[in-house]
N, C-alpha and C positions, 0 to 999 in steps of 0.2 A: 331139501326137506324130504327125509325118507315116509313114504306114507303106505309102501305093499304095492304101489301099481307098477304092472310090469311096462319093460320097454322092448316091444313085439315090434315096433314099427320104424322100420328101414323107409330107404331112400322112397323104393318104386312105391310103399303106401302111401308116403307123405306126399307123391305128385298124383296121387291119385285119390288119395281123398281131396286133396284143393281141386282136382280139375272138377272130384264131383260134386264137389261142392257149389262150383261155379256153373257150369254146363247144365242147364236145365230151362228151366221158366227163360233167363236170361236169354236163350238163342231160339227156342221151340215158339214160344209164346209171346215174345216181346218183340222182334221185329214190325209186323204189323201193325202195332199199337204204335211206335216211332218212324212208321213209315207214312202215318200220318200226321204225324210232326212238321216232320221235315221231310219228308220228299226220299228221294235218293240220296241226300245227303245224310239219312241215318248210318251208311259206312262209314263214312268220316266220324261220325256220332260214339258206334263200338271202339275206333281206333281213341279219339277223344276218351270217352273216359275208363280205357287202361291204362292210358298214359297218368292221368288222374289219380289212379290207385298206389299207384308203385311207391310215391312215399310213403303211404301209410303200411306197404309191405317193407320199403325197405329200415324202416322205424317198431316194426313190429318184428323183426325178425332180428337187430339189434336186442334189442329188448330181452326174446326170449332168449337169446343165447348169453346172455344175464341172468335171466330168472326163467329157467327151466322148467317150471311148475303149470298145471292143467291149470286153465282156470282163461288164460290169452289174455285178450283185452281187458278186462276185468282185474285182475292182477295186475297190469302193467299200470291201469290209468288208478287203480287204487293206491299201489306203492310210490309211483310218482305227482298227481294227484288229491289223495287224501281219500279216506273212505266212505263221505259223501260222495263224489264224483263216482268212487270205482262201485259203492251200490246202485248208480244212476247208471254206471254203462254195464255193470254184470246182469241188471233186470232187465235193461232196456234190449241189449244185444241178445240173450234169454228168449227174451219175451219178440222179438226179431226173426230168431232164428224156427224158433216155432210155427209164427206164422208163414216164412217161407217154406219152411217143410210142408206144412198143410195147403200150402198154395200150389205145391210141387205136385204131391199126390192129387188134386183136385185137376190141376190143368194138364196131365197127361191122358186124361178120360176121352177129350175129344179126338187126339191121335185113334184110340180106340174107336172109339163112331167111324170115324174117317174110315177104314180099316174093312170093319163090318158094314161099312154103308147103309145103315139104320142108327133108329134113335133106341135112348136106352133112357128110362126112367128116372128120377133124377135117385129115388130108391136106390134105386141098382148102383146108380157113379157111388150114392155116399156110402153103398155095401165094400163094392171093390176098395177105393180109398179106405176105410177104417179094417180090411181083411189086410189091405198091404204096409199099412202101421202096425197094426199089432205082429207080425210077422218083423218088421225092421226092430219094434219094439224087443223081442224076444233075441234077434240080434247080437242089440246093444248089451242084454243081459249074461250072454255067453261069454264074453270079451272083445277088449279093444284088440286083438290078434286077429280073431276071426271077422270082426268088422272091418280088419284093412285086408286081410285076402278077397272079402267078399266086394269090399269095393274095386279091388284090384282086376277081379273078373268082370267088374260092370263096366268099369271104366274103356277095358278093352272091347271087348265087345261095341258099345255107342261109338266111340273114339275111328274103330274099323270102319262101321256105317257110318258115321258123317266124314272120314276120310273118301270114300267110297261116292258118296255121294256130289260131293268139291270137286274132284274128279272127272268123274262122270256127266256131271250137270257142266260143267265148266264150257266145254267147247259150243255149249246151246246157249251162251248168253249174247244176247243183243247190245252191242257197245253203247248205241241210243237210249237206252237204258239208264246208261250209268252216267248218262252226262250232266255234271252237277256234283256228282256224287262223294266229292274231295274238295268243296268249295267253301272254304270258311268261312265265308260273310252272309250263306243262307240263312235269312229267317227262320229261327224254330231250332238251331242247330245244337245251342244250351239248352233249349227243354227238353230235345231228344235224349242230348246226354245226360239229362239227370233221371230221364225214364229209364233209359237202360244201365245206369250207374251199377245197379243192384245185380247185375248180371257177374258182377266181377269182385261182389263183398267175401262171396267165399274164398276168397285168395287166403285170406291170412287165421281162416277157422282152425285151422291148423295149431296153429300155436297153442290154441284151447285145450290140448291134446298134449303140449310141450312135456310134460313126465313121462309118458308112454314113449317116445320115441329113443329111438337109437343114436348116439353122436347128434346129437341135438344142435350145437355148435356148427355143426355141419351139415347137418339132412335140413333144418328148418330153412335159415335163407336161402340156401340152393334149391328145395323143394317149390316154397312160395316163390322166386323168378324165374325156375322152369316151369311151372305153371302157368304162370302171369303169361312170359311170353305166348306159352305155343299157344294157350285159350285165346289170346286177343288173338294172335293169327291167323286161327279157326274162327273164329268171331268174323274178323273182316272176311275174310271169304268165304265165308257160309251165308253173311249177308247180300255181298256182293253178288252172288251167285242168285240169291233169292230174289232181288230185284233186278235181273238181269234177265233170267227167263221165264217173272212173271207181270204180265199187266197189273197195273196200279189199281185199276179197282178189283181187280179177282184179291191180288195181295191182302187188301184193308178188307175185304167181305170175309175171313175164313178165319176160322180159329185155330187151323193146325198147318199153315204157310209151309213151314217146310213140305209138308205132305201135296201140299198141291205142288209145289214147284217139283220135285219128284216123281212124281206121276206124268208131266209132261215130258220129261229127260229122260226118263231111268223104265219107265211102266209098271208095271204091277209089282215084279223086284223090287224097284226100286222102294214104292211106296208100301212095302211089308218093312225092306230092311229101315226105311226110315222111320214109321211109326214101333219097331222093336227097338230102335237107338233111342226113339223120344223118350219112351214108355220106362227104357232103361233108364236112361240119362234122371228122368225126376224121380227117379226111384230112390237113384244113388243122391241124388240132392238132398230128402227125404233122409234118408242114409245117414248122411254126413249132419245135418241140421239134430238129428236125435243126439248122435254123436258127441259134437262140438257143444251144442245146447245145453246136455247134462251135464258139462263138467263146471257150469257158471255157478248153480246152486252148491256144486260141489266142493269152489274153488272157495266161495262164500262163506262156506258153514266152515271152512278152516282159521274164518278172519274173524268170527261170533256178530257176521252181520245177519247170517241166515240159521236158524236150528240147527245145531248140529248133529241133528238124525240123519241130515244130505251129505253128511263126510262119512257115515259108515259104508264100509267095503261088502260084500259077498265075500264068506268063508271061503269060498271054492272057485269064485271066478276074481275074485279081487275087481271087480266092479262096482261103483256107486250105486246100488241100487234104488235108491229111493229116488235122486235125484233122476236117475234114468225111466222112472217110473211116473213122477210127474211132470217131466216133459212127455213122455209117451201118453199120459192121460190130457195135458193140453191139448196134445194134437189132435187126437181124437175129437174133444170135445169142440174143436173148433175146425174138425169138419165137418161134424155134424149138425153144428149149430149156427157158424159165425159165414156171413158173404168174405171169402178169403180174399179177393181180391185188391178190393176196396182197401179192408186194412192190413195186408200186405204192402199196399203202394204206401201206407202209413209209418211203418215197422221201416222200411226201407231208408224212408229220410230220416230216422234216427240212427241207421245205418252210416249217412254221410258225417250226421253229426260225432259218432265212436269214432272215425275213419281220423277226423279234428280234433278230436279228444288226445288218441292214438299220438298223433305228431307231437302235441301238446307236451303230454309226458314225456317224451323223449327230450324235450329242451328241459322239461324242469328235472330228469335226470343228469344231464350234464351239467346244467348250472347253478343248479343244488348241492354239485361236488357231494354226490352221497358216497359215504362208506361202501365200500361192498358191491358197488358197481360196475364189475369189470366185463362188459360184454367180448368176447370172444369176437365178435362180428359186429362191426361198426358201418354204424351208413356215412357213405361218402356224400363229400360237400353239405357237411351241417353247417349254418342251420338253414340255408336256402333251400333244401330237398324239403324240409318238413313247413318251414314258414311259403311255400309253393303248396303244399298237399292242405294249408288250412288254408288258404285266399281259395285255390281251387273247390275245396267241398264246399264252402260258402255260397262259391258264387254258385253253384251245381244247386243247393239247397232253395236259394233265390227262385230257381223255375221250374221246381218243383209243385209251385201253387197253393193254397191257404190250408188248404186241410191237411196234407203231409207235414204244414209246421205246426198247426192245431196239435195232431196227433201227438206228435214230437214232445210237444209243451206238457200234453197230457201222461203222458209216460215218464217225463222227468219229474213232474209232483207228484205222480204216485209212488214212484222211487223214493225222490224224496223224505216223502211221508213216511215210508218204511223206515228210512234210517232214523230220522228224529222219535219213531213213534218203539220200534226196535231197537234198533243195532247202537243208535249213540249211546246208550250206559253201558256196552258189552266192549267198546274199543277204548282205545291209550293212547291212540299213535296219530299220525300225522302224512301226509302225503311230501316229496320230496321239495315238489316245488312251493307247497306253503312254507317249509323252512326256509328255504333260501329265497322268498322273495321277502319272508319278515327280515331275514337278517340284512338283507339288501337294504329294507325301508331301515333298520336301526340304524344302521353304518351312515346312510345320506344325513339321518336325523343326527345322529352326534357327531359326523362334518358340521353341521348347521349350526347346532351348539356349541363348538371350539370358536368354527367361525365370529359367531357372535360375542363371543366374551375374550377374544383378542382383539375385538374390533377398536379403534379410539376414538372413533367418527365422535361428531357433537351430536346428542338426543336431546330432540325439543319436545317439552309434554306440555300438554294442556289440562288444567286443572278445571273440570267445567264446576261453577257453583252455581246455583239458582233458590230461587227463594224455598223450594220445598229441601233443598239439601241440608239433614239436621247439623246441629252443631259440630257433634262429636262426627260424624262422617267428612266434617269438612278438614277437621284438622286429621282423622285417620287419612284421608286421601292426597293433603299435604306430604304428609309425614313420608308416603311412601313415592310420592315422587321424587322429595327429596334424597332419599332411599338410592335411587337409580344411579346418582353422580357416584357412588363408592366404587363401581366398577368401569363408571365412563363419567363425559364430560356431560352434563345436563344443564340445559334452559329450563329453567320451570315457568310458563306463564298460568296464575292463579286469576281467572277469569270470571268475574259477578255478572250473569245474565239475568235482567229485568225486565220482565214484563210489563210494556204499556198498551192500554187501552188503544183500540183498531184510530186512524186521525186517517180521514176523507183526504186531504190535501198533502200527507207526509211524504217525506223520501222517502223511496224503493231500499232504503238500508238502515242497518243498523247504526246506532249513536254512541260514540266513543265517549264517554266523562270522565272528568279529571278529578272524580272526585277522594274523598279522602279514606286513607287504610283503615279498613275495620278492625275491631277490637280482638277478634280472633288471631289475625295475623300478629307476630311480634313487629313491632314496629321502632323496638330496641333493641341490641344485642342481649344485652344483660337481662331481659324476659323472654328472651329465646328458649325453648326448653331443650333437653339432652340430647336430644335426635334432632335437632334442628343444625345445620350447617355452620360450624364454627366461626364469630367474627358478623354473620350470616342476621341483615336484620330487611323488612319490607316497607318503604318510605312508604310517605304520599307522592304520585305520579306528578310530573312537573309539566308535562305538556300531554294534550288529548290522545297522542300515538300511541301512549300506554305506559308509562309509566316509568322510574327508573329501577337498572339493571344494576345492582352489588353482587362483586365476586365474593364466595367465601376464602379462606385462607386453605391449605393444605394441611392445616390439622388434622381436617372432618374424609380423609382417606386420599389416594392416589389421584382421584380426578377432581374438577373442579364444577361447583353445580350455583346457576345464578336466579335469582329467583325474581318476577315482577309480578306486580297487581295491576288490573283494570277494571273496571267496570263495563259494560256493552248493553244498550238498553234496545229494546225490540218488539215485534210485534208475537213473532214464534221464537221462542230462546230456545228451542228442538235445533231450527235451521241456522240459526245464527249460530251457533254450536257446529255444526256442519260448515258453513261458507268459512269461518276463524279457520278453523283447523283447515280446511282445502287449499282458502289463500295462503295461509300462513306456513304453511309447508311442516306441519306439526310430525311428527313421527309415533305420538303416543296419545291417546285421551281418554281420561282419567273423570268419571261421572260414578252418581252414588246408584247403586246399583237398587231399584223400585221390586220391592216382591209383587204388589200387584201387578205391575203390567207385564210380568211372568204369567199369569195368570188371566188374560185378557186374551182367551186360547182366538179367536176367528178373525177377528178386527186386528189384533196387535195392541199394543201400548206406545208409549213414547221413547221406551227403552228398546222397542222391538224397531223402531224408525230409527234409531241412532246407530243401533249396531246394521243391518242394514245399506245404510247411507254413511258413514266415516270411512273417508278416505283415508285412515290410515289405522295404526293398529289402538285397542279400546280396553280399557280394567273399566271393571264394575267393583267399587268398594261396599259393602255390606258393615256397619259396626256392630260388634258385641261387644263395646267396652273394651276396646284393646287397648291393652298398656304395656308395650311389649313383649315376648314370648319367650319358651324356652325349648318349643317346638312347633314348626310349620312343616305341616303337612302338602305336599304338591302331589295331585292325582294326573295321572295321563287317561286321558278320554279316549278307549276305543282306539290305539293307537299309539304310534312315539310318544313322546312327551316333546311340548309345544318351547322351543328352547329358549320364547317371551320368557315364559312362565319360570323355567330354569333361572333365568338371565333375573326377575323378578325376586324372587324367593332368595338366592343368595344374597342378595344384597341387602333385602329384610336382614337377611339370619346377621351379617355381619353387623347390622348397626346395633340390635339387639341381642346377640351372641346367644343366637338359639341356633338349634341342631335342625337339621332339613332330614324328610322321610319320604323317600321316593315308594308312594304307594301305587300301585295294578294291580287289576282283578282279574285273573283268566281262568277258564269257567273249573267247573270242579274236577272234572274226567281229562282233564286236558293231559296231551299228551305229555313224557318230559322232556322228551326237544322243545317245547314249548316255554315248559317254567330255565332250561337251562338257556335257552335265548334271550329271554328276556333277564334272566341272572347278566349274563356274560353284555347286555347291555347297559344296564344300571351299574356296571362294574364301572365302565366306560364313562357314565355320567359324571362319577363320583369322583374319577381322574380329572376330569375340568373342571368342578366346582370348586369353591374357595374357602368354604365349609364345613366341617364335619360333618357326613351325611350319613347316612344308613336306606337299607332297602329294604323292603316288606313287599313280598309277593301273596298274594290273598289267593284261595282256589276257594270259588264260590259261585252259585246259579243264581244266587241274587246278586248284582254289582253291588246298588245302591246299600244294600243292608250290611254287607260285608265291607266296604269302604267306610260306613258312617260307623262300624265299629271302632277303629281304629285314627278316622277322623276325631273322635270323641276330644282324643288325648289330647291334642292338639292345642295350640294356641291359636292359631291363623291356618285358613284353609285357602291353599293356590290350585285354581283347577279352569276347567274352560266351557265355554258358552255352548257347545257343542255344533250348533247351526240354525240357522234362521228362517223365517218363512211359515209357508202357511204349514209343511206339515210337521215343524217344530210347534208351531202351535195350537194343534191339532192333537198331534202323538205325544205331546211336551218333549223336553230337555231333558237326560240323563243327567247331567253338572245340576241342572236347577235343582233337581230332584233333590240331589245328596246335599246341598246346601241349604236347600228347607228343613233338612232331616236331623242338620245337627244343628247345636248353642256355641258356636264361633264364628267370630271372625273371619269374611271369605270375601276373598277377590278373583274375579270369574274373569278371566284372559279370553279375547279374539285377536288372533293377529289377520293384518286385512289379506294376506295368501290363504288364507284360509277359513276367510267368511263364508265363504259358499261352496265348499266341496259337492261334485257332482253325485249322484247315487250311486255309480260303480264306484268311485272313490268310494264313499261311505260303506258302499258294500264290502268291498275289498279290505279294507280296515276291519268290521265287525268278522271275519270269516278268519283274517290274520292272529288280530289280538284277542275276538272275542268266543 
């Protein structure tokens, strides 16, 4: 994407803005804080978590030599991702970066004191800090050319004094010291590393930067792992050295540790050049944080998730102006106002969480098989280096402690919030990995569905009746079990549960009677009606076990469907309903479906106890006078389509010779890999069914209203329960809804795999299809 910014920046900037990106608070400031962690095992802690970072450098440096564009993380988790996620990690890393820069300029103050050996107002810190942002600020506005010579001289400069210093100090450290200090099994050893985690996030700022640079392909992962390496290098023994030749309480009492240990080794030298290297060092932090920071609103306002007054350039320096201008104005504002510390350590572990994001997309780039995906630079040993980089930030994030994941939370719903309340009407598209994990679920889904309708097994249904099931529901929900043998072989057992008055003394069970076929049933061939099983008639039961079993002939379609009556009397015909089908090893159960106890939201009803409790899969029949169709409507809920409900609906349409209409509703902005995914699914259905079918894809923000449009037409409505429990009946049921909403026919399918999907399930489905 041509956009005017130039590419000034060669090798030596690129390892030199990541080092300074890294080298700051991380080494100056944060030792001490992990030295009381862990002890001397905070070296092992530096070496820990570089080793931690590197997938997510060597996954980010893949990436960009893909996708070459400012913008880094942000870009990478949005393209692969979706742009939900990529406005959750472009503010959150943003909003990150910021507050490390303002932590940087605030924590180099006390090198200062140390220095001058007086105290200095707190006035005076927050004058110096906001004179040395708007100076970095002014900077940024000259160009990214001049920000990497300028880091290019910082870099060397700190880099000489803390080589100098490694040095120097080295042959004064005390071996007793360090005993311990490479021991993994120290207490404290993962808190340490998630304190200093953040010393080594600048590794991959860079990327943020990806269109300014020169042979990108090349400078970016060679930049980010010459970095990586020599900083952790420097890292280890610069700590090493700090706890080597300083006492443990001098170390944890001082704000500026390098400077004392320096002072003991090196003398007054020592301790100017180190406080010039610190002073430098977060300068160029600061530096790099303005830098890297502006280019997220920038990367943003190209995707219309942010205004795009942050994508306009300067005439004359081809810089983002604005976007460089409200990061320079955070900054400010949040040294002047905000304790940077505190939410600094905040900003940091959403830090870890981008680092997981980061890995993330790079899986759902490969296994999304996106177009256009051709990185130059591939990280070795996928996908173990990135499924290693998210168990590791996790567990790093774990001992972190409650307010760092607080914070984290909080920054993800403010994001959030943005996009849903912004940016979702201004986008079309779609993240890598949502496509290819929907097309994943369609593919397993229509295995499921072939599966099932080449299957020959024998299907035993139960047909529950009881005294409140009207008339006409009892023979619609006949009618469709009978229904089911067209495609397979079917048991039908047609079950009269009665309720008898509570008996002190009674058996613990129900009571089988032999008594005789109701009037409803055909109990002749010849008053069978046209849907009823050719040949196909319902005695009186001969003995208490239930009755007798007549085959139909092979007239009434390919399989063979046998039908029996009984009666069952009981004290709760709910559970005896329940115990029939459990012993009886039923596969289907077929009950008239209650609108009120849909509506019996806290307590539940007795249809919310059946679906619940059946042990195996449950239709809800509904009548509106069904007398055949010459169109059934099957809705997929938030999701595949449930391939009962497939399996159901064909075999209606053939007894009836109506046409089947595979309707979904995906929302209105939806992207069109979206609507051509689900196209090229329904394509797929329509090959298995046995049918004539047709597909209707609806783009709409109301489901419910946009389904019950086209529901209208219909003759019978096939759709599903959705889920159970309290906070289905709480928030109610989408299915229920759309089935109150229209004047047909509907039978509401659960299959018992999928009576209770968990909330990430649920989740994952609404985010896919909805």
């Amino acid at each position: 994407m041509a956009t005017g910014l130039n590419r000034d920046l060669g090798l030596p900037e690129v390892v030199a803005i990541s080092i300074g990106a890294m080298v700051g608070s991380g080494i100056f400031i944060l030792p001490a804080l992990a030295y009381e962690i862990a002890g001397p095992t905070v070296v092992l802690a530096y070496l820990l978590a570089g080793l931690l970072v590197v997938p997510a450098a060597l996954s980010k440096s893949e990436m960009a030599t893909a996708m070459p564009e400012d913008g880094g993380t942000y870009v990478y988790i949005e393209r692969g991702m979706g742009p939900l996620l990529g406005t959750v990690a472009g503010i959150g890393t943003w909003f990150s970066l910021s507050f490390k820069g303002a932590l940087a300029l605030v924590g180099g103050v006390p090198y200062l004191v140390y220095l001058l050996d007086r105290s200095l107002s707190p006035g005076t810190v927050t004058a110096i800090a906001l004179g040395i942002a708007a100076l970095l600020l002014l900077v940024n506005l000259v160009g990214s050319d001049v920000t990497g010579r300028f880091q290019v001289a910082i870099v060397a400069i700190m880099l000489a004094a803390m080589v100098w210093f490694v040095a120097g100090s080295g042959l004064a450290v005390e071996r007793a010291r360090l005993n311990g200090s490479l021991d993994p099994t120290t207490t404290g050893l993962l808190a340490a590393t998630g304190a200093v985690f953040v010393s080594y996030a600048g590794v991959t700022k860079i990327a943020s930067v990806a269109e300014e640079i020169e042979n990108p392909s090349r400078n970016i992962p060679l930049g980010m792992l010459v970095s990586l390496g020599f900083t952790t290098v420097l890292y280890v023994l610069i700590v090493a050295v700090l706890v080597g030749v300083t006492p443990g309480d001098v170390l944890t009492a001082t704000d500026a540790p390098v400077a004392v240990a320096a002072e003991q080794t090196l003398g007054t030298i020592g301790v100017i050049a180190v406080v010039v290297a610190a002073l430098l060092a977060l300068v160029s932090t600061a530096n790099a944080g303005v830098l890297s920071a502006s280019r997220y609103p920038f990367a943003m306002a190209r995707d219309n998730l942010v205004p795009s007054s942050f994508e306009e350039l300067h005439p004359r320096f081809n810089t983002p102006v604005r976007a460089i201008l409200l990061t320079g104005a955070v900054i400010m504002v949040l040294v002047a106002f905000v304790p940077i510390l505190q939410i600094a350590k905040l900003a940091s572990a959403f830090q870890v969480l981008v680092f997981v994001l980061v890995n993330l997309a790079v899986i759902g780039f490969r296994e999304g098989a996106v177009e256009g995906y051709e990185p130059e630079f591939v990280s070795p040993l996928y996908p173990w280096v990135q499924l290693a980089g998210i168990v590791g930030g996790l567990v790093v994030l774990t001992t972190m402690g409650p307010i760092p994941l607080v914070g984290s939370v909080v920054i993800t719903i403010g994001a959030m919030a943005w996009y849903y309340a912004y940016a979702r009407k201004r986008v079309d598209r779609e993240g890598a990995a949502r496509a290819g994990v929907r097309e994943n679920v369609s593919e397993r889904a229509t295995d499921r569905t072939r599966e099932l309708f080449e299957s020959d097994a024998e299907y035993d249904v139960l047909v529950a009746i009881t005294d409140e099931t009207s008339p006409k529901a009892r023979k619609d929900m006949l009618r469709m079990a009978t229904d089911m043998g067209r495609l397979r072989s079917t048991a039908v057992s047609v079950v009269e549960f009665v309720d008898v008055p509570h008996r002190l003394f009674a058996e613990d069970h129900p009571e089988i009677s032999a008594g005789s076929v109701p009037d409803w049933l055909p109990a002749d061939p010849e008053d069978a009606p046209d849907w009823f099983p050719d040949g196909q008639a319902v005695e009186r039961p001969t003995r208490p076990s239930g009755g007798v079993t007549i085959p139909s002939s092979d007239a009434g379609g390919p399989a063979e469907t046998h039908v029996e009556y009984r009666k069952i009397s009981s004290e709760d015909h709910k559970r005896a309903i329940v115990d029939l089908a459990t012993y009886g090893g039923y596969d289907l159960l077929i009950a008239e479906r209650r609108q009120a106890d849909f509506h019996q939201r806290l307590f539940g009803g007795e249809t919310d106890w059946l679906l619940k409790n059946a042990p195996c899969d449950v239709m809800l029949v509904e009548d509106d006078d069904f007398d055949g169709a010459d169109e059934i409507a099957v809705v997929a809920n938030r999701g595949a389509y449930d391939p009962l409900k497939l399996l159901f609906a064909d075999a209606v349409a053939e007894e009836t010779g109506a046409q089947l209409n595979l309707l979904q509703a995906i929302p209105e902005n939806a992207p069109e890999s979206q609507r051509e995914s689900v196209e090229r699914y329904h394509e797929e259905l329509i090959s298995i069914l046995t049918v004539p079918t047709r597909s209707t894809i609806i783009e709409t923000d109301d489901e419910i209203k946009g389904l019950a449009r086209f529901v209208g037409d219909a003759d019978l409505l096939v759709t599903g329960v959705d889920r159970t429990g309290l906070t289905a009946r709480v928030l109610g049921r989408p299915g229920n809804r759309l089935v109150d909403s229209v004047d047909t026919t509907a039978v509401m399918v659960q299959t018992c795999d999928g009576r209770r999907p968990g909330l990430l399930e649920r989740l994952l489905m609404d985010h896919l299809f909805g």
